[in-house]
VMD Tcl script that builds the backbone (N, CA, C; Angstrom):
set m [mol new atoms 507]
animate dup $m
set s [atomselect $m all]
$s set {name element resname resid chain x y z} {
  {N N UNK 1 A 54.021 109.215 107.658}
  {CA C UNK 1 A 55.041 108.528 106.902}
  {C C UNK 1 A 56.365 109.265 107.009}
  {N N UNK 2 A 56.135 110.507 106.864}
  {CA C UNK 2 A 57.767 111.506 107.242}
  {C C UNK 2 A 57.901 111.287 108.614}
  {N N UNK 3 A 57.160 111.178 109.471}
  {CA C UNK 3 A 57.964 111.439 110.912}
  {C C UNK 3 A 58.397 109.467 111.257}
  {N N UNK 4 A 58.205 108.907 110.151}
  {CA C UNK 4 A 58.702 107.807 110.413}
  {C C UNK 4 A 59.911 107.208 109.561}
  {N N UNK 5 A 59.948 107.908 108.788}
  {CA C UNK 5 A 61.590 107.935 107.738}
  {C C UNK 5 A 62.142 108.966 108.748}
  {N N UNK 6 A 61.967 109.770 109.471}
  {CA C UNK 6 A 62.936 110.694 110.330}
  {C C UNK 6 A 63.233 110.171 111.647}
  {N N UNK 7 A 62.339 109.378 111.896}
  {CA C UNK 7 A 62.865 108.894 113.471}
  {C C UNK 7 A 63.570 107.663 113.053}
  {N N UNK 8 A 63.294 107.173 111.504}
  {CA C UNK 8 A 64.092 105.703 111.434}
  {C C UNK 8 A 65.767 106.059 110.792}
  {N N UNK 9 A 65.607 107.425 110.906}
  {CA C UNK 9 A 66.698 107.887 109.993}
  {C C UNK 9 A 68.034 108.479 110.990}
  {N N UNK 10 A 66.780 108.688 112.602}
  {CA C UNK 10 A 68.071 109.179 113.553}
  {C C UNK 10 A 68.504 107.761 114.430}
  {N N UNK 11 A 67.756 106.710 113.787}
  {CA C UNK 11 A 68.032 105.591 114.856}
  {C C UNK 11 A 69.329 105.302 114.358}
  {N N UNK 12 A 70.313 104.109 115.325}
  {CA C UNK 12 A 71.124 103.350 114.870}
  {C C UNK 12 A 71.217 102.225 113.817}
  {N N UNK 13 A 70.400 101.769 113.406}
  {CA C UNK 13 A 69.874 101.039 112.600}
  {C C UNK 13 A 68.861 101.228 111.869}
  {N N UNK 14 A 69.452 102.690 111.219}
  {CA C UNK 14 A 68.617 102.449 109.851}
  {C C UNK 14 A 68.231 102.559 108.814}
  {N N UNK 15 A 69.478 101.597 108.237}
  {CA C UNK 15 A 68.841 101.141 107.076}
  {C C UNK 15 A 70.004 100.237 106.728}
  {N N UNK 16 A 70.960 100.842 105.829}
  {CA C UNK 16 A 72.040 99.041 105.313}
  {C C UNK 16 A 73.226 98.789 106.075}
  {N N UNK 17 A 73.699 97.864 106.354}
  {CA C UNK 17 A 74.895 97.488 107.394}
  {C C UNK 17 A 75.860 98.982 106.814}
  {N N UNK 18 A 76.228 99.488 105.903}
  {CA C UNK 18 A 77.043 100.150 105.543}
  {C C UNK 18 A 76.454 101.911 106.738}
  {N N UNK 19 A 75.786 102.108 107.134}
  {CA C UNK 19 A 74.834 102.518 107.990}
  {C C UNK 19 A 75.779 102.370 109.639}
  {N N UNK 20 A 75.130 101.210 109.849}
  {CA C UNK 20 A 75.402 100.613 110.943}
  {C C UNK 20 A 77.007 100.208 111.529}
  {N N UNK 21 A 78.034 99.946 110.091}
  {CA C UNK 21 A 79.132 99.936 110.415}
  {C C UNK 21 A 79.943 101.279 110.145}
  {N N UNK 22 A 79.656 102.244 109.717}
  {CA C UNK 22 A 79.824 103.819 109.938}
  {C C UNK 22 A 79.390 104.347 111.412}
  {N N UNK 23 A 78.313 104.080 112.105}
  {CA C UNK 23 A 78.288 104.418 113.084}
  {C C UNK 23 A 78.837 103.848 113.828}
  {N N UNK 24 A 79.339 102.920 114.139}
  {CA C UNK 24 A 80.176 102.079 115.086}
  {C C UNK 24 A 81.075 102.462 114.951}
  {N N UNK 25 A 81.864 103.090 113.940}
  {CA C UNK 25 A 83.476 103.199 113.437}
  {C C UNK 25 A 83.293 104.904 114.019}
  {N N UNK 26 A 82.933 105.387 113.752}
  {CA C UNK 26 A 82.842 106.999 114.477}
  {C C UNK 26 A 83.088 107.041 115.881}
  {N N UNK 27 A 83.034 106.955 116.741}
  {CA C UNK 27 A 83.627 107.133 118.468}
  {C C UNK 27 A 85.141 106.565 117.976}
  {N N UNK 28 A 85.791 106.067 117.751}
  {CA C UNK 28 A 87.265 105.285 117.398}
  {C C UNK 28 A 87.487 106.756 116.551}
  {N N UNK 29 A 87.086 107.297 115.577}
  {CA C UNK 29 A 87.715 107.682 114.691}
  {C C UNK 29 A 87.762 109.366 115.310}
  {N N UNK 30 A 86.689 109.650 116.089}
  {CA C UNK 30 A 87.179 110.628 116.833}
  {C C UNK 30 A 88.294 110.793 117.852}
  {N N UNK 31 A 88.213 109.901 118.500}
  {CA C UNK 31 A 89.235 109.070 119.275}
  {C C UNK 31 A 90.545 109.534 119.032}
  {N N UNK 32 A 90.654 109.104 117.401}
  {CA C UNK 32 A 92.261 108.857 116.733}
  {C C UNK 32 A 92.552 110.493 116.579}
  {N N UNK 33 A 91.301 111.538 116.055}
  {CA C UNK 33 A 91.553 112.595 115.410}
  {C C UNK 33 A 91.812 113.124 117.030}
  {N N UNK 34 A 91.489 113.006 118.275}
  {CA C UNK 34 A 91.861 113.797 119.285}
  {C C UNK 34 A 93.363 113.626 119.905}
  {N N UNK 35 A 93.378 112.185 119.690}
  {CA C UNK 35 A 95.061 112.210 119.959}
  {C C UNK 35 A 96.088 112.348 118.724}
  {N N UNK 36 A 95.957 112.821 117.706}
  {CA C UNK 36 A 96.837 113.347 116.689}
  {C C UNK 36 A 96.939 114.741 116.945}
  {N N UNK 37 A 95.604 115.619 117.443}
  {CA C UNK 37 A 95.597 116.717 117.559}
  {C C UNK 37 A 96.760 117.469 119.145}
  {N N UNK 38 A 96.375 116.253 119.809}
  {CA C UNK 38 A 97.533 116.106 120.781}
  {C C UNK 38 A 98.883 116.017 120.654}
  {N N UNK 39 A 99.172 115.160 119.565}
  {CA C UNK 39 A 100.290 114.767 119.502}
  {C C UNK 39 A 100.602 115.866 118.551}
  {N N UNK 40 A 100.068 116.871 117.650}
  {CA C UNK 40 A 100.506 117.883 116.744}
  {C C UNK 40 A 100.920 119.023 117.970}
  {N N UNK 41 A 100.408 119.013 119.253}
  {CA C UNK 41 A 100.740 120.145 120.136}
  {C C UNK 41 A 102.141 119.791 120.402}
  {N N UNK 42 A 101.852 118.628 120.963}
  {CA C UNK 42 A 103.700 118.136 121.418}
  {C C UNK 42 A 104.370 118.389 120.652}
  {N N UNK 43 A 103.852 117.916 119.631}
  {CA C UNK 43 A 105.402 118.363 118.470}
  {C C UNK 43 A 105.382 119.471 117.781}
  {N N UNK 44 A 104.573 120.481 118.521}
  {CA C UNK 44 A 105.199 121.897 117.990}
  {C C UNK 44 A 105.916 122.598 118.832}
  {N N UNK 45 A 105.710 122.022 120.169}
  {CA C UNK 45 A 106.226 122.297 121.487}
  {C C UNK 45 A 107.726 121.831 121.451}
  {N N UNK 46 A 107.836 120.552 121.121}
  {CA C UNK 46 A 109.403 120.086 121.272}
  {C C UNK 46 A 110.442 120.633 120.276}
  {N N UNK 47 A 109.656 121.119 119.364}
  {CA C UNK 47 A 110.386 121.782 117.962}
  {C C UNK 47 A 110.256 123.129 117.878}
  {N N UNK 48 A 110.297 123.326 118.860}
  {CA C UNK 48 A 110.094 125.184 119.127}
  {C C UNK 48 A 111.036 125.092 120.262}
  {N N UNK 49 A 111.094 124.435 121.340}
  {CA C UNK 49 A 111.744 123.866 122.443}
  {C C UNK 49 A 113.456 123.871 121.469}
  {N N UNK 50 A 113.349 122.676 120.755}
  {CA C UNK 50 A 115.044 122.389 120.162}
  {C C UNK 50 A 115.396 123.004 119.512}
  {N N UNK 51 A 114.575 124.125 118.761}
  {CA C UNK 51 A 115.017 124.795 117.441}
  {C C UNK 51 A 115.826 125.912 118.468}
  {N N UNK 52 A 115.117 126.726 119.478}
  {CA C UNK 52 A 115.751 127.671 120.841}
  {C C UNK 52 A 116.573 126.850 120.903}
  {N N UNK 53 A 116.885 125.988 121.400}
  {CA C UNK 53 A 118.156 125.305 121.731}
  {C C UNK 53 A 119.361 125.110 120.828}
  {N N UNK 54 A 118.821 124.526 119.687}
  {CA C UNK 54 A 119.695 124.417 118.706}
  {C C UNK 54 A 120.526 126.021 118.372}
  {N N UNK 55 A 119.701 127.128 118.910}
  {CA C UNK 55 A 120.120 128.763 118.287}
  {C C UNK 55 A 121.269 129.186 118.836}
  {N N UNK 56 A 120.596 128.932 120.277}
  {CA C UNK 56 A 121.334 128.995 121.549}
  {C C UNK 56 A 122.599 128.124 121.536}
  {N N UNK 57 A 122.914 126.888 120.913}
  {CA C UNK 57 A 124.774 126.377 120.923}
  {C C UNK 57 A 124.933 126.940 119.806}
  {N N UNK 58 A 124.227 127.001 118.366}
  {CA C UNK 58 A 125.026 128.143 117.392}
  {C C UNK 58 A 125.412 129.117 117.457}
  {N N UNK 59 A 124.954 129.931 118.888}
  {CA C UNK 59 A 124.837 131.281 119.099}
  {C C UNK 59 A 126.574 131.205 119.891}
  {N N UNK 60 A 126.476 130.244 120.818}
  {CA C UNK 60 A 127.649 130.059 121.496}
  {C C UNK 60 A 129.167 129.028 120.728}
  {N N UNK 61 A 128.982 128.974 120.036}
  {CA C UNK 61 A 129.405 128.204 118.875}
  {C C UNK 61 A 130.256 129.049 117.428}
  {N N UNK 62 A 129.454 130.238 117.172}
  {CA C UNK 62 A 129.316 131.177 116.354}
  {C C UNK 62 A 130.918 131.467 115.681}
  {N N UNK 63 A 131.730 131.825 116.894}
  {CA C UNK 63 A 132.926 132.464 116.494}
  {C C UNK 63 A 134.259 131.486 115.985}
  {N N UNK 64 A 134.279 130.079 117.014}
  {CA C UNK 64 A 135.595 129.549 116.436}
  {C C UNK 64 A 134.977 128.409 117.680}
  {N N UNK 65 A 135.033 126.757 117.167}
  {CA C UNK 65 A 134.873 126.415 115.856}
  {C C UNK 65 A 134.393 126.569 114.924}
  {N N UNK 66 A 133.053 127.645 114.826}
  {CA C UNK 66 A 132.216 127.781 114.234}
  {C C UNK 66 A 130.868 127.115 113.728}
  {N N UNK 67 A 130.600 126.685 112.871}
  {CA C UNK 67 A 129.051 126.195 112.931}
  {C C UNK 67 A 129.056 124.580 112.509}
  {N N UNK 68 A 128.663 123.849 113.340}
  {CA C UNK 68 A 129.455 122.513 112.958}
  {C C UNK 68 A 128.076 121.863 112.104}
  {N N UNK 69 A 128.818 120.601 111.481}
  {CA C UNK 69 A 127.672 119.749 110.732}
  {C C UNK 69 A 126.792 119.253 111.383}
  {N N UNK 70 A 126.995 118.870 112.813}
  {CA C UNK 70 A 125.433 118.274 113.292}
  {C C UNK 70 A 124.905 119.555 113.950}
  {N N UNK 71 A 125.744 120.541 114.049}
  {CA C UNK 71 A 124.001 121.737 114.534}
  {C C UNK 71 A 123.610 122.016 112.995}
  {N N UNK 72 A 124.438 122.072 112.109}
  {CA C UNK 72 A 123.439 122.187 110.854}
  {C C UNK 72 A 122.205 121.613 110.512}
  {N N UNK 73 A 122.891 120.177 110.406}
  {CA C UNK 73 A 121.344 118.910 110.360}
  {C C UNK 73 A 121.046 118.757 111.405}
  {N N UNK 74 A 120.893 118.806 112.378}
  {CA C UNK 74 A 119.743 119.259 113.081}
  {C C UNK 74 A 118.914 120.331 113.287}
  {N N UNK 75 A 119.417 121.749 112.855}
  {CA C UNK 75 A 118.573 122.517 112.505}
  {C C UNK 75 A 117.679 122.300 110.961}
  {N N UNK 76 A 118.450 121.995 110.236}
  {CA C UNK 76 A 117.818 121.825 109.074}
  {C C UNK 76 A 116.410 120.266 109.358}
  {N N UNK 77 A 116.535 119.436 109.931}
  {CA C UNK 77 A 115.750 118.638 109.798}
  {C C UNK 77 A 114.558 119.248 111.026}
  {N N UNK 78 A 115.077 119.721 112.006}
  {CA C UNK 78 A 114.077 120.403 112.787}
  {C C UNK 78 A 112.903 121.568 111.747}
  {N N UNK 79 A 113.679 122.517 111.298}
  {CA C UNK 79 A 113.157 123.347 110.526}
  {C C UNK 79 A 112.051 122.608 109.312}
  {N N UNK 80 A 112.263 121.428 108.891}
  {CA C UNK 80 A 111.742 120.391 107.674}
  {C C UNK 80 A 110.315 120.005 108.410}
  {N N UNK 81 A 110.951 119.596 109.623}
  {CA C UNK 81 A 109.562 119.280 110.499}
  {C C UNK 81 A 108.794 120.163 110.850}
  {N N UNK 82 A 108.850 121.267 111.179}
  {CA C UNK 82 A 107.887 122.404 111.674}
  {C C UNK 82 A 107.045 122.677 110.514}
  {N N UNK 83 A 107.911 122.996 108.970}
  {CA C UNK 83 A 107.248 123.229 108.119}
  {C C UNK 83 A 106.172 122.232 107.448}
  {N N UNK 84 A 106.622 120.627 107.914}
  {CA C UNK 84 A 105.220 119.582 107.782}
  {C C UNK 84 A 104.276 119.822 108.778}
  {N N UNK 85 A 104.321 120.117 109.775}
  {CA C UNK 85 A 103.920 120.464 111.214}
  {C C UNK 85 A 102.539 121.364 110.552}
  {N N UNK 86 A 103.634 122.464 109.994}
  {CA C UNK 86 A 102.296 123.375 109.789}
  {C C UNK 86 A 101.482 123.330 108.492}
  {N N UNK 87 A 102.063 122.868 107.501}
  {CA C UNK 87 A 100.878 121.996 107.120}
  {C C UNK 87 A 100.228 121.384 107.085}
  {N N UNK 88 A 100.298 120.371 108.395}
  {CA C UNK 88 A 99.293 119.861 108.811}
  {C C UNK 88 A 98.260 120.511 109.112}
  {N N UNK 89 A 98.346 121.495 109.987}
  {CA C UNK 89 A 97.821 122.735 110.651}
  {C C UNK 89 A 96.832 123.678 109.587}
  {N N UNK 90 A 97.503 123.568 108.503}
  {CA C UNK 90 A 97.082 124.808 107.602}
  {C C UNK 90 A 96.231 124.112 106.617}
  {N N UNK 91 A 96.207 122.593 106.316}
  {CA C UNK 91 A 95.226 121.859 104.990}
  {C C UNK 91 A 94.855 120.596 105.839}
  {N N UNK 92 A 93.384 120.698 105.979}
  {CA C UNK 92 A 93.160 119.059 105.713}
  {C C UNK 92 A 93.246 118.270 104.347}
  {N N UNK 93 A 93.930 117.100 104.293}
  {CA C UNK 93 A 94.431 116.274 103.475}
  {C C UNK 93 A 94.027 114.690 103.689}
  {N N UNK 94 A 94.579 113.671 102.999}
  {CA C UNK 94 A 94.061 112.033 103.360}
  {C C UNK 94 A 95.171 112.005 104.636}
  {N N UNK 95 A 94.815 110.962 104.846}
  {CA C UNK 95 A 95.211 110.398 106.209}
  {C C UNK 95 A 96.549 109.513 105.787}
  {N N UNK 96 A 96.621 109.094 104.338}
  {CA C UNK 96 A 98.082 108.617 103.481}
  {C C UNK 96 A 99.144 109.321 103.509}
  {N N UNK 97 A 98.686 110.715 103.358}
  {CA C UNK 97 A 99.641 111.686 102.641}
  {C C UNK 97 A 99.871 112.162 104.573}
  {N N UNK 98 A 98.988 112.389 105.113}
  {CA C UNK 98 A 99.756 112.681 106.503}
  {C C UNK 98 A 100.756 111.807 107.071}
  {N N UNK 99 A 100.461 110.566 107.271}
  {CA C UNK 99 A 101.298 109.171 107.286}
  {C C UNK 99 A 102.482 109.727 106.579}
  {N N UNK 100 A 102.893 109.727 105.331}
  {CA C UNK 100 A 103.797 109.835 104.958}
  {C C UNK 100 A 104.146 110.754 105.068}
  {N N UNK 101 A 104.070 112.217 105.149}
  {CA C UNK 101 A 104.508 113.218 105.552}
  {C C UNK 101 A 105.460 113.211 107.241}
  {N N UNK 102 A 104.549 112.557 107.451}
  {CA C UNK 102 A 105.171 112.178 109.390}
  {C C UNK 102 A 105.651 111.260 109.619}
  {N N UNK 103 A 105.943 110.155 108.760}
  {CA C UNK 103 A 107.328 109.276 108.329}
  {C C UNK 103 A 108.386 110.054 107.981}
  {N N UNK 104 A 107.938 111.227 107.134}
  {CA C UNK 104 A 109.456 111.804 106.402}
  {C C UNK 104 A 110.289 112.376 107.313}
  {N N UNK 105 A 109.251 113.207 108.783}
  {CA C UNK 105 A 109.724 113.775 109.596}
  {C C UNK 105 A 110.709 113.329 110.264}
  {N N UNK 106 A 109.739 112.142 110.862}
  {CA C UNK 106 A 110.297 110.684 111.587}
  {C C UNK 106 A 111.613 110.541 111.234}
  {N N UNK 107 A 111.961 110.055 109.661}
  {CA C UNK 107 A 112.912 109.696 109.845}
  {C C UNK 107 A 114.348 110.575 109.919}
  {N N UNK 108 A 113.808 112.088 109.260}
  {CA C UNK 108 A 114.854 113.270 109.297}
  {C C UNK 108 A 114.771 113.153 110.801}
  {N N UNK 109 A 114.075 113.759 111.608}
  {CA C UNK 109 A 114.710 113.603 113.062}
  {C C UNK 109 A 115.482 112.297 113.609}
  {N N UNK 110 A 114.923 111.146 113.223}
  {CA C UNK 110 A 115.701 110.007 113.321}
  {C C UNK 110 A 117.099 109.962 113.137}
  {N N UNK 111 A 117.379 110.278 111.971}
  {CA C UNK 111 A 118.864 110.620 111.589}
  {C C UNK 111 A 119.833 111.742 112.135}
  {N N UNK 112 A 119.054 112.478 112.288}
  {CA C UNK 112 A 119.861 113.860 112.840}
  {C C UNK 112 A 120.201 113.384 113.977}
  {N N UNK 113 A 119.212 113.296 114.898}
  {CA C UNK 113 A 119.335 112.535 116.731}
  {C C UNK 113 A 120.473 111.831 116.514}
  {N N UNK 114 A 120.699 110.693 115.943}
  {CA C UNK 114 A 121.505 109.616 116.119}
  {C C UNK 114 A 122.583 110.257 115.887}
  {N N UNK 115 A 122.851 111.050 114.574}
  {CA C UNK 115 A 124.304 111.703 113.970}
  {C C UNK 115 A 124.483 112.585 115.443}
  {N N UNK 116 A 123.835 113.508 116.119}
  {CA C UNK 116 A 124.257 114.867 116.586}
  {C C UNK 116 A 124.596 113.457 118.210}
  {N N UNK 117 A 123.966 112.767 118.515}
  {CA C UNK 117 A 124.243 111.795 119.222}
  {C C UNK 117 A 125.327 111.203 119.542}
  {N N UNK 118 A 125.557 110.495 118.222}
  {CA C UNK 118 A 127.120 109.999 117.893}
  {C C UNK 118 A 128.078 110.943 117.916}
  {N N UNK 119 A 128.220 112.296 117.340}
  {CA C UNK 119 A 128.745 113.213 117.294}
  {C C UNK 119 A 129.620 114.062 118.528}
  {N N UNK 120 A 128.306 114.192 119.511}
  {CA C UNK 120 A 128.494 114.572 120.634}
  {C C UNK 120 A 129.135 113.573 121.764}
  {N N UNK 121 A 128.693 112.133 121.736}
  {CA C UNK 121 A 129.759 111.258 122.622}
  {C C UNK 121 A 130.684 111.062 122.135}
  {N N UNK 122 A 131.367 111.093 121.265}
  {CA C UNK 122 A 132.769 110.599 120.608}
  {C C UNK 122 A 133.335 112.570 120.693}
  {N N UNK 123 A 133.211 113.090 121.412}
  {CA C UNK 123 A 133.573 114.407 121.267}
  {C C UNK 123 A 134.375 114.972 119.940}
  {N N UNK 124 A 133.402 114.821 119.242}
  {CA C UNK 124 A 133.792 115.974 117.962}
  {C C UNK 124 A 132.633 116.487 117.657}
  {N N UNK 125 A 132.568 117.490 116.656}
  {CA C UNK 125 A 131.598 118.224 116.422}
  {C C UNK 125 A 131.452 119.884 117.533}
  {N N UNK 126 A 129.999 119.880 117.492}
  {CA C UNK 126 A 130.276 121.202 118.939}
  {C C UNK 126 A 131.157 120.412 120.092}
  {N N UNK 127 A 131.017 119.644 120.506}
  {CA C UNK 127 A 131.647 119.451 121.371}
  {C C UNK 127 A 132.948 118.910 121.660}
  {N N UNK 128 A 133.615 118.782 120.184}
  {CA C UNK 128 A 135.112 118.694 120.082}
  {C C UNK 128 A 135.609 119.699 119.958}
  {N N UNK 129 A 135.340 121.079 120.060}
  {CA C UNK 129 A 136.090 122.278 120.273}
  {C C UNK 129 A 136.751 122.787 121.406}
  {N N UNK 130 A 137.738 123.886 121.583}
  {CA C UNK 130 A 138.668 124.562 122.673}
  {C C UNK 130 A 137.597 124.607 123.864}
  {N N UNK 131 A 138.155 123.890 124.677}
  {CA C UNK 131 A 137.041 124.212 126.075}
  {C C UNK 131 A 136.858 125.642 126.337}
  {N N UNK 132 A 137.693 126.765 125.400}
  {CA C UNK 132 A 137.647 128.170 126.126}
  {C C UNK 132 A 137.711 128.962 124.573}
  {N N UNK 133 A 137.126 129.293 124.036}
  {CA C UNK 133 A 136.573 130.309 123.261}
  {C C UNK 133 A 136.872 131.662 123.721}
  {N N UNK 134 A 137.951 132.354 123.619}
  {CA C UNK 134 A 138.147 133.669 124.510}
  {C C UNK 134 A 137.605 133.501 125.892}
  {N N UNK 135 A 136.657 134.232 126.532}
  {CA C UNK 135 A 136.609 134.052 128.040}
  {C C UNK 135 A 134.904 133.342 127.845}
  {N N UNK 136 A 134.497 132.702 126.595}
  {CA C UNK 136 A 133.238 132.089 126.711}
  {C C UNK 136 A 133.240 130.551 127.028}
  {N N UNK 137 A 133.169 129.636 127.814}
  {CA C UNK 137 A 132.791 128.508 127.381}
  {C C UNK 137 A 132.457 127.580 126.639}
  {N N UNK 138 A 132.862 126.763 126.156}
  {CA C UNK 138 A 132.409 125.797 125.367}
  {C C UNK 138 A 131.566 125.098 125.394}
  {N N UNK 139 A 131.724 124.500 126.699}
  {CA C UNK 139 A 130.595 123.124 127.290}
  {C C UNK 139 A 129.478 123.614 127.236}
  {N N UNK 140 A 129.207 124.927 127.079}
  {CA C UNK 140 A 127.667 125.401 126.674}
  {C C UNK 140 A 126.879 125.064 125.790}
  {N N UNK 141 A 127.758 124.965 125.033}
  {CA C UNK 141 A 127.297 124.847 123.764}
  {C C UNK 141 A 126.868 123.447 123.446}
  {N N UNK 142 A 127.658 123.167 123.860}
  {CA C UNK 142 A 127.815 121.193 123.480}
  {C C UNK 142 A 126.794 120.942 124.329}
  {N N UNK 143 A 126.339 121.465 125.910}
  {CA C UNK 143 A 125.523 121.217 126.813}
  {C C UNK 143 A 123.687 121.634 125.682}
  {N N UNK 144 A 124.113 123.017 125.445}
  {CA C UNK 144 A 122.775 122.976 125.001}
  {C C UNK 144 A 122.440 122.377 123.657}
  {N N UNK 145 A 122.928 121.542 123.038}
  {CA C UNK 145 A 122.449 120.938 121.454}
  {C C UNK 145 A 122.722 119.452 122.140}
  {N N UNK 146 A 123.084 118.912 123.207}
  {CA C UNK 146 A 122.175 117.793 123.708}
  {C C UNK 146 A 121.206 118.153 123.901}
  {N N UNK 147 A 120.752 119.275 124.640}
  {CA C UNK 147 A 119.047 119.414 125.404}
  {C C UNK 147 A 118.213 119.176 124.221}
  {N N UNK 148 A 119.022 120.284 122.920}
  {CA C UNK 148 A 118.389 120.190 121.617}
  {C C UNK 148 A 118.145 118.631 121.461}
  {N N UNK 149 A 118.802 117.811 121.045}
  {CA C UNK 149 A 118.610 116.544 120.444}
  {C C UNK 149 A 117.915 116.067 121.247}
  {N N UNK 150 A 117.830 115.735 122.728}
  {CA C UNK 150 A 117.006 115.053 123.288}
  {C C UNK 150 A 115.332 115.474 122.982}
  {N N UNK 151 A 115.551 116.857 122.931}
  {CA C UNK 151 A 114.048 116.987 121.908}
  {C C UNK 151 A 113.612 116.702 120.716}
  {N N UNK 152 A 114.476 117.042 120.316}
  {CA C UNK 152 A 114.249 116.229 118.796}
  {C C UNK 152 A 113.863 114.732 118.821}
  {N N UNK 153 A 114.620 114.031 119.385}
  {CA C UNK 153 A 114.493 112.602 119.883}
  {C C UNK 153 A 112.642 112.412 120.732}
  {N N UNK 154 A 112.597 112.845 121.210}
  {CA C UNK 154 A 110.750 112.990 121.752}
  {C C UNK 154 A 110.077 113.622 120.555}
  {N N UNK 155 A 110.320 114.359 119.806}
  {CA C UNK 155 A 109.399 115.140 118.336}
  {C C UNK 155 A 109.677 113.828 117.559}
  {N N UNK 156 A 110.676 112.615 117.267}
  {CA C UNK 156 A 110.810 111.369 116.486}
  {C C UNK 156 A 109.541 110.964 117.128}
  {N N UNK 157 A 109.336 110.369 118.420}
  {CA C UNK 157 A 108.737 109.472 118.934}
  {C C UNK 157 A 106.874 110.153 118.621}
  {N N UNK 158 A 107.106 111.298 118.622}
  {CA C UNK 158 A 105.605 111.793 118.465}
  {C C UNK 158 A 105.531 111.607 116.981}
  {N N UNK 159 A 106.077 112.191 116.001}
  {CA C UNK 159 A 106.042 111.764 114.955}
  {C C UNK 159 A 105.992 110.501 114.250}
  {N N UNK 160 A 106.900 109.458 114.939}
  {CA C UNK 160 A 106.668 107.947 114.930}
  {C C UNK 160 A 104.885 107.655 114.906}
  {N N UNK 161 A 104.285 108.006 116.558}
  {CA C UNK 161 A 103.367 107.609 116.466}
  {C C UNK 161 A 101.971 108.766 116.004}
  {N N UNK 162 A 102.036 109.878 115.385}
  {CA C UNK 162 A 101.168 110.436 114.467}
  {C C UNK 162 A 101.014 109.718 113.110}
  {N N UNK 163 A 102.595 109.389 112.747}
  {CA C UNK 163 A 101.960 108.236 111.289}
  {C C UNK 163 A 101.358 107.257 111.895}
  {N N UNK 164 A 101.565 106.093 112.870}
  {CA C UNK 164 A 101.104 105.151 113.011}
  {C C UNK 164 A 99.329 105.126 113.028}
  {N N UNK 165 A 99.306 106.507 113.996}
  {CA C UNK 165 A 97.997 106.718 113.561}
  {C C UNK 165 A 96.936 106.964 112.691}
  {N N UNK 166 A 98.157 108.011 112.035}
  {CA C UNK 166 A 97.481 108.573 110.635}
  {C C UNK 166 A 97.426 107.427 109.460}
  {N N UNK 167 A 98.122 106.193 109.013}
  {CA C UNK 167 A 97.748 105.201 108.867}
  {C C UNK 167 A 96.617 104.182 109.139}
  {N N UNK 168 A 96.361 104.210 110.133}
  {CA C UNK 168 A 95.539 103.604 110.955}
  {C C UNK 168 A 93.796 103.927 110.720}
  {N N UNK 169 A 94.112 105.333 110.515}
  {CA C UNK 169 A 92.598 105.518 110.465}
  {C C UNK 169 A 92.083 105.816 108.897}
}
mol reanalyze $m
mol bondsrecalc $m
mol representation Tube
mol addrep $m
């Protein structure tokens, strides 16, 4: 009688649909947890990537004009994200509260991108300053907090779709 509640217990079927539709839902749900875990690499990668970048035009930036409003918010919303990043990393939590956590990201990088975006083609900001900073360059600067934003802009899109997922499942 036990070795037949144990073999009916490792089958697929057995015992109430609630059973049967748990096991079906498991391959999908691993699925989802392997590409979030993916998508948490990328976006520690691109935000480690822009935050260097972002240092690097403040660094060149530093003396006169000095530290402009979109390398601010974009460091600051970069920095917002790493620190959801790693709480992800550091607590498992519901799959709600991740969603929304990686919406919030979403949309701070969202905003920053677009501002440091707008910012940078209409040349003001870093890149409305003296093309010559004593004998340093300017366009450096302005050159590297695009590279920045364009990462940031790929850490949106991963973040976009980590909530979608994290919703999802």
């Amino acid at each position: 009688m036990d070795a037949e509640k144990q073999a009916g217990s490792n089958s697929l079927y057995s015992g109430s649909a609630y059973d049967v539709e748990k096991a079906d839902h498991q391959p999908q749900h691993k699925g989802k947890l392997a590409g979030i875990k993916v998508l948490r690499g990328v976006q520690y990668a691109t935000l480690i990537v822009s935050l260097a970048f972002i240092c690097c035009a403040i660094d060149r930036n530093i003396l006169a004009p000095g530290v402009t409003a979109d390398e601010k918010a974009l460091c600051a919303s970069v920095v917002i994200s790493l620190t959801i990043l790693l709480y992800h990393m550091s607590f498992r939590h519901h799959s709600l509260v991740a969603g929304t956590l990686d919406a919030v990201a979403a949309v701070l990088l969202f905003a920053t991108f677009v501002y440091a975006a707008y910012k940078s083609s209409s040349g003001k900001g870093v890149c409305g300053g003296p093309a010559q900073i004593g004998h340093w360059d300017n366009h450096r600067g302005c050159e590297r907090l695009g590279v920045a934003t364009g990462f940031a802009g790929v850490a949106f899109g991963t973040f976009v779709a980590s909530a979608i997922l994290a919703f999802m499942s």
